[in-house]
PAKEPA-490560 format. One line per 3 residues: number of its first residue (from 1); their letters; for each residue x, y, z of N, C-alpha, C. Coordinates in pm, whole numbers, m for minus. Layout:
PAKEPA-490560
NUM) A) X,Y,Z,X,Y,Z,X,Y,Z  ...
END
This chain:
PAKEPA-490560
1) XXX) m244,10066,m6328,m153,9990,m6247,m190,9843,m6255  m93,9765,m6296,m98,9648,m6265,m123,9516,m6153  m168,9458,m6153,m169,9363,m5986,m146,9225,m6033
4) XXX) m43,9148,m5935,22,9065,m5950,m131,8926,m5953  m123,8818,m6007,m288,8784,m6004,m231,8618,m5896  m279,8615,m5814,m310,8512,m5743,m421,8417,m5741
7) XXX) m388,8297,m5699,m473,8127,m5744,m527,8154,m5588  m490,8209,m5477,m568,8177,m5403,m634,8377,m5367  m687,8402,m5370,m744,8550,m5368,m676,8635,m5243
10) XXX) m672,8540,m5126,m669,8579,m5026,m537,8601,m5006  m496,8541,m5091,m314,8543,m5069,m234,8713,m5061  m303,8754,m5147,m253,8876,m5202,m212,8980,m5064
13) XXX) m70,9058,m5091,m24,9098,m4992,m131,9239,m4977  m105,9226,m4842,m207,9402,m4783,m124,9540,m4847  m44,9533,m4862,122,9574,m4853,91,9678,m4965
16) XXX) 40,9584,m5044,m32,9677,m5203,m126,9720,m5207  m210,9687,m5132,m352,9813,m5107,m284,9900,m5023  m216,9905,m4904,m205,9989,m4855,m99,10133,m4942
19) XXX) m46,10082,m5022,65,10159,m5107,m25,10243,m5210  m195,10271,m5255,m234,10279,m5347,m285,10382,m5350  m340,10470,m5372,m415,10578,m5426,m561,10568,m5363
22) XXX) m625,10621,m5267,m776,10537,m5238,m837,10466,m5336  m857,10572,m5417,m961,10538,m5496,m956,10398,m5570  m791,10352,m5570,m761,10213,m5661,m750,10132,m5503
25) XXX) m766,10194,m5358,m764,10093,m5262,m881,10046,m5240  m1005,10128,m5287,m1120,10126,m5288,m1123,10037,m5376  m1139,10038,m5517,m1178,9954,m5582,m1152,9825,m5561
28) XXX) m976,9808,m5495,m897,9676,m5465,m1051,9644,m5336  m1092,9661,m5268,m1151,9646,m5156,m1282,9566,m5173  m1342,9637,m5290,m1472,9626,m5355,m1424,9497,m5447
31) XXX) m1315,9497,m5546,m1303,9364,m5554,m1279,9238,m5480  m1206,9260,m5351,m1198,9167,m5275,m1343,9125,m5247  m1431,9256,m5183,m1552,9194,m5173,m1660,9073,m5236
34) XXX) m1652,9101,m5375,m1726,9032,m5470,m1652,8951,m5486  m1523,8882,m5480,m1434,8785,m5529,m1479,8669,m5415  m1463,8730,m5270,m1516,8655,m5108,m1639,8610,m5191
37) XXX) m1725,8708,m5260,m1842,8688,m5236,m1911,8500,m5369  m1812,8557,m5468,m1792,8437,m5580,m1749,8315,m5498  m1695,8304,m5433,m1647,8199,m5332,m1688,8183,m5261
40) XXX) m1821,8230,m5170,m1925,8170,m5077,m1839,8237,m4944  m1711,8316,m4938,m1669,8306,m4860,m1728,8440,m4773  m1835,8430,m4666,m1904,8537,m4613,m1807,8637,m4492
43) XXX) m1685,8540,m4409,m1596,8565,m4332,m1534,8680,m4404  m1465,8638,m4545,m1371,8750,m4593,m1451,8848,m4661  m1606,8845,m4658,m1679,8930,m4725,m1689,9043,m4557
46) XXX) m1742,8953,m4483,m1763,9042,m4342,m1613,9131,m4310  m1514,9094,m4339,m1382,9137,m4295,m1365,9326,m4354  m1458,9267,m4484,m1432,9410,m4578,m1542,9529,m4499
49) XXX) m1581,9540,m4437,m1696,9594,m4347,m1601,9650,m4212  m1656,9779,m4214,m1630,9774,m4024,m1719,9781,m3970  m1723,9760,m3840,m1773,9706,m3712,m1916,9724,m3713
52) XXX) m1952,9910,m3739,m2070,9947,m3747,m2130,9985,m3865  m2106,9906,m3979,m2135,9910,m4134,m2252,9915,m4125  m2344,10009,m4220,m2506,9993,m4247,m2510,9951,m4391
55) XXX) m2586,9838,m4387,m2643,9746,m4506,m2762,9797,m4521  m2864,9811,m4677,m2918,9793,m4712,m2917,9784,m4864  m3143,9672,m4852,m3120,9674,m4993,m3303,9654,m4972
58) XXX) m3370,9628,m5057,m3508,9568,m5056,m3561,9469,m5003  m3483,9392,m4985,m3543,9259,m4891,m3524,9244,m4774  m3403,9323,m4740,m3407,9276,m4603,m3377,9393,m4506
61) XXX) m3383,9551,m4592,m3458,9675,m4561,m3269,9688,m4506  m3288,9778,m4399,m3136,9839,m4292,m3062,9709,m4201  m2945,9661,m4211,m2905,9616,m4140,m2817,9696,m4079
64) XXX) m2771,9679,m3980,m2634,9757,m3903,m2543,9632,m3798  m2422,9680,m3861,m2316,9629,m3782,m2326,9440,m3791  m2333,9350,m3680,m2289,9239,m3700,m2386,9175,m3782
67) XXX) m2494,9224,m3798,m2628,9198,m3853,m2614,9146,m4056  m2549,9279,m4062,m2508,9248,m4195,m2382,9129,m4250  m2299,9109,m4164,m2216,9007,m4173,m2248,8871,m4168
70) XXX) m2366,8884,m4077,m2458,8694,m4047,m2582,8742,m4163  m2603,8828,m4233,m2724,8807,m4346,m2607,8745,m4455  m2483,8790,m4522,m2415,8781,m4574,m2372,8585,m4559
73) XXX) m2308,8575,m4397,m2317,8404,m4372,m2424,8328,m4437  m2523,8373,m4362,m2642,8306,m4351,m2683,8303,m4497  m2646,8351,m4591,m2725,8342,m4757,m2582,8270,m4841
76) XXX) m2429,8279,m4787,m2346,8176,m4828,m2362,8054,m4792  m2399,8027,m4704,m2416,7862,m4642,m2541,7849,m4716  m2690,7911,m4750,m2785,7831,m4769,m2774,7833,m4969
79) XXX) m2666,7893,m5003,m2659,7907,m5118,m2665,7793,m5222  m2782,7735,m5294,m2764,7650,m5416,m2793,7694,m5575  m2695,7605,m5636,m2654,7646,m5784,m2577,7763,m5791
82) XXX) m2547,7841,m5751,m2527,7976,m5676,m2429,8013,m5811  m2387,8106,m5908,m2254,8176,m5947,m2306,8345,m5897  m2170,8407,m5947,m2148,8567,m5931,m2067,8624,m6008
85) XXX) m2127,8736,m6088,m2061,8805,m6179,m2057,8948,m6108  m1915,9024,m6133,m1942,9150,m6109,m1894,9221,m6221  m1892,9396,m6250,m1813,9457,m6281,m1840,9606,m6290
88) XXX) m1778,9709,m6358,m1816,9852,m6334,m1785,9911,m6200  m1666,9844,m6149,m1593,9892,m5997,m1540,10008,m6064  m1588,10091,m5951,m1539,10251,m5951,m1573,10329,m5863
91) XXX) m1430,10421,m5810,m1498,10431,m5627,m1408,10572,m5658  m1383,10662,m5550,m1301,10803,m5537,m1271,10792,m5417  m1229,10898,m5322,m1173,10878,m5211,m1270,10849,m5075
94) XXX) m1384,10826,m5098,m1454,10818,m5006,m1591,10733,m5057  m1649,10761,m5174,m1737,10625,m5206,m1718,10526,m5320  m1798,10437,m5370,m1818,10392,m5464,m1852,10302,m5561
97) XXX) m1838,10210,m5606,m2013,10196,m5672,m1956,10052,m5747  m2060,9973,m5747,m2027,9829,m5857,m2134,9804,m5891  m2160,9720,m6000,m2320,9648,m6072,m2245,9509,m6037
100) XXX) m2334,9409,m6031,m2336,9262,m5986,m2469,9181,m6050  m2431,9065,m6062,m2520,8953,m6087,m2513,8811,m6010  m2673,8815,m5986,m2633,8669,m5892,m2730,8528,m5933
103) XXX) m2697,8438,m5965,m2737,8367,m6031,m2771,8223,m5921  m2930,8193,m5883,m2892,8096,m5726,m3039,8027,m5782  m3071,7924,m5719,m3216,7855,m5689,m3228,7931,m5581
106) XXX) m3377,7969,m5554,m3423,8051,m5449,m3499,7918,m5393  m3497,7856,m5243,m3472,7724,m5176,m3684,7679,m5156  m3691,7844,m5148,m3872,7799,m5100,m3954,7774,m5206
109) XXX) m3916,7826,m5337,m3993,7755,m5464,m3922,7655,m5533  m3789,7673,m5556,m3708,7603,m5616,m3730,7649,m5797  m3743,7824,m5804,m3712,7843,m5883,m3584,7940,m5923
112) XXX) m3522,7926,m6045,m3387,8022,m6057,m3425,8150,m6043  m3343,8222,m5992,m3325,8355,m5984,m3207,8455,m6068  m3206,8490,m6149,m3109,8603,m6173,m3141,8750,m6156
115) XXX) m3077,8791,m6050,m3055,8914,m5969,m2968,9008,m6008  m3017,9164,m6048,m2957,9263,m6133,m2897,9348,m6029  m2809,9383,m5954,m2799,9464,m5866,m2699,9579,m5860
118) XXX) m2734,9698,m5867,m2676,9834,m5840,m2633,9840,m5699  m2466,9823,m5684,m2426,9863,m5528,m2350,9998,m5545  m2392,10047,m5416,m2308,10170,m5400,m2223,10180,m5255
121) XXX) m2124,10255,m5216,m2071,10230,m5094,m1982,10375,m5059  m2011,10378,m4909,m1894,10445,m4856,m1823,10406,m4809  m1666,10447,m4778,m1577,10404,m4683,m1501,10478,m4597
124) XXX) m1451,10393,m4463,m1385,10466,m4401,m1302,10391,m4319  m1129,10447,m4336,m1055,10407,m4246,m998,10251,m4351  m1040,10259,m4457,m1008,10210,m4535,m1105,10037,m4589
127) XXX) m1230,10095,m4488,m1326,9974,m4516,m1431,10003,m4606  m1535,9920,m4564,m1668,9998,m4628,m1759,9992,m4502  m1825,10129,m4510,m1913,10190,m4371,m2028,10181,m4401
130) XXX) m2050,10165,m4566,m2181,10183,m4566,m2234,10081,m4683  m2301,10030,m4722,m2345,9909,m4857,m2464,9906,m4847  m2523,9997,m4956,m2661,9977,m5014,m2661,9939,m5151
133) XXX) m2771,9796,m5148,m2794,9742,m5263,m2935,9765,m5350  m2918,9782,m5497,m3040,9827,m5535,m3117,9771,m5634  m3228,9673,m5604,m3246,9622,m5761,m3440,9605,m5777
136) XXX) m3464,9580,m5861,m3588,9528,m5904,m3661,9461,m5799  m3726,9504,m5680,m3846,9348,m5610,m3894,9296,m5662  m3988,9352,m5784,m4124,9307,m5851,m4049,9217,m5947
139) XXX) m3915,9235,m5991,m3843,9167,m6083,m3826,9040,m6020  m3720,9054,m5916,m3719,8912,m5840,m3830,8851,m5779  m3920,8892,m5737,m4058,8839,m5687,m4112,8737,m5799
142) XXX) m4114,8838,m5926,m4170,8741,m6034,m4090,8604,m6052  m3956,8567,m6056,m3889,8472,m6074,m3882,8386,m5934  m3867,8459,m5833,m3858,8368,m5673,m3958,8333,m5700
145) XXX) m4084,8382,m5679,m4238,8369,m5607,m4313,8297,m5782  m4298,8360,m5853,m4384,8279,m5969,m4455,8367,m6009  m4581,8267,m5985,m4726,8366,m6003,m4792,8471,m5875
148) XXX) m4744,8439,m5801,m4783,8515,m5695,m4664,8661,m5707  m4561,8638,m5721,m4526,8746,m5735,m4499,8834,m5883  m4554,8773,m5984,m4587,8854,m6062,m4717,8930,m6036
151) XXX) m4811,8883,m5974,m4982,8929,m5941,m4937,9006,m5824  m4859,9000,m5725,m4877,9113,m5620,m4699,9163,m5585  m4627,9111,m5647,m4480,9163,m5633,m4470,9337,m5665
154) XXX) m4542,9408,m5712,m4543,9525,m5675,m4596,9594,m5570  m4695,9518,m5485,m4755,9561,m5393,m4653,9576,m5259  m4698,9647,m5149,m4657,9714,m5050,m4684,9581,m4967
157) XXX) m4747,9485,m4957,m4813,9395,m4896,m4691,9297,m4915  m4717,9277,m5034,m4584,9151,m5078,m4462,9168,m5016  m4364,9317,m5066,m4314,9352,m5027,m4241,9350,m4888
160) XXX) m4356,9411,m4771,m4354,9381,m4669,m4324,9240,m4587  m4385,9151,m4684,m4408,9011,m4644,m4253,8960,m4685  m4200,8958,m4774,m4100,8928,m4802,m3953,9011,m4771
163) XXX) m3920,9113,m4686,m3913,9178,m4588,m3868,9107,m4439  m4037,9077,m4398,m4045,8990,m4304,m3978,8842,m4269  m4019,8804,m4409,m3957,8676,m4421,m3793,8618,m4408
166) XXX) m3777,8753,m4461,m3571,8763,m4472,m3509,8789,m4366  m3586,8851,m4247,m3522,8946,m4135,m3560,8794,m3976  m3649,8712,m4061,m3724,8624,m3980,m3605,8497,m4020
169) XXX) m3577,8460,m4150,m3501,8371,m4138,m3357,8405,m4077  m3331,8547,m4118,m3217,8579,m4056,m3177,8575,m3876  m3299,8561,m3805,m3275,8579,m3670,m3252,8402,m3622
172) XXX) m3326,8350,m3705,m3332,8244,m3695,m3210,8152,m3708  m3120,8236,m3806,m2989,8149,m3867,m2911,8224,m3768  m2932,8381,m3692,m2831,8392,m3562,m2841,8308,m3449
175) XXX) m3007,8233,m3405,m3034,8210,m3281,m2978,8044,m3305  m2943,7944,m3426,m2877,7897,m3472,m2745,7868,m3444  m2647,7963,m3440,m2494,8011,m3425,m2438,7964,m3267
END
């Protein structure tokens, strides 16, 4: 099936997801997501979520509900150099799945990052309920962190610490708001 292609993303009528087959409303959904997400735009990324969505991924472990929508803000606003590639959208009537790339300066070393990431998802009611992300720590550690996280980016320690660090700036960018 074809889709009419719009200059502004957001434009696009509901009218046609709602007319679709899940599995192509799903995918329409999952693209909206990553398209918000190419555009910094965290609002229309949060929109694709309902209320009590559970996030996870390695860094910043389980989020639930509004939590995941202000980690999502909170990493569009502090975003520099930033692009986003996605593709391999493919979902069925109830989950489904994209690979992504994210390409940013990470702000505390000021070194580049390119980020390999396996998402998977459920939905419901025509959102997504559930978004777990899956990629390399020790991979990104080595490129965020340097030398330190090539020497302990596999460790449980590091890990933890960087963990900490994400869930710490994150409260910080709510108490912020």
């Amino acid at each position: 099936m074809a889709f009419p292609c719009y200059e502004d993303y957001r434009s696009a009528p509901l009218t046609i997801v709602r007319m679709l087959p899940m599995s192509d409303a799903h995918n329409v959904l999952i693209t909206e997501f990553y398209t918000a997400f190419q555009h910094l735009d965290a609002e229309a990324m949060a929109a694709c979520y309902t209320d009590d969505v559970v996030f996870s991924d390695p860094a910043f472990g389980e989020l639930r509900g509004r939590d995941a929508g202000d980690m999502w803000r909170m990493l569009t606003t502090r975003a520099k150099d930033f692009s986003l590639t996605f593709d391999h959208v493919r979902s069925d009537d109830s989950t489904g799945s994209a690979h992504w790339v994210a390409t940013y300066l990470f702000s505390a070393t000021g070194n580049t990052v390119v980020n390999d990431i396996g998402a998977r998802f459920v939905f419901r009611d025509g959102k997504i309920c559930e978004h777990h992300d899956h990629f390399d720590l020790w991979r990104w550690s080595r490129q965020a962190l340097g030398l330190k996280g090539l020497l302990l980016g596999w460790s449980p320690a590091l890990k933890n610490a960087v963990r900490a660090q994400a869930l710490k700036g994150l409260r910080a960018f709510q108490a912020s708001r």
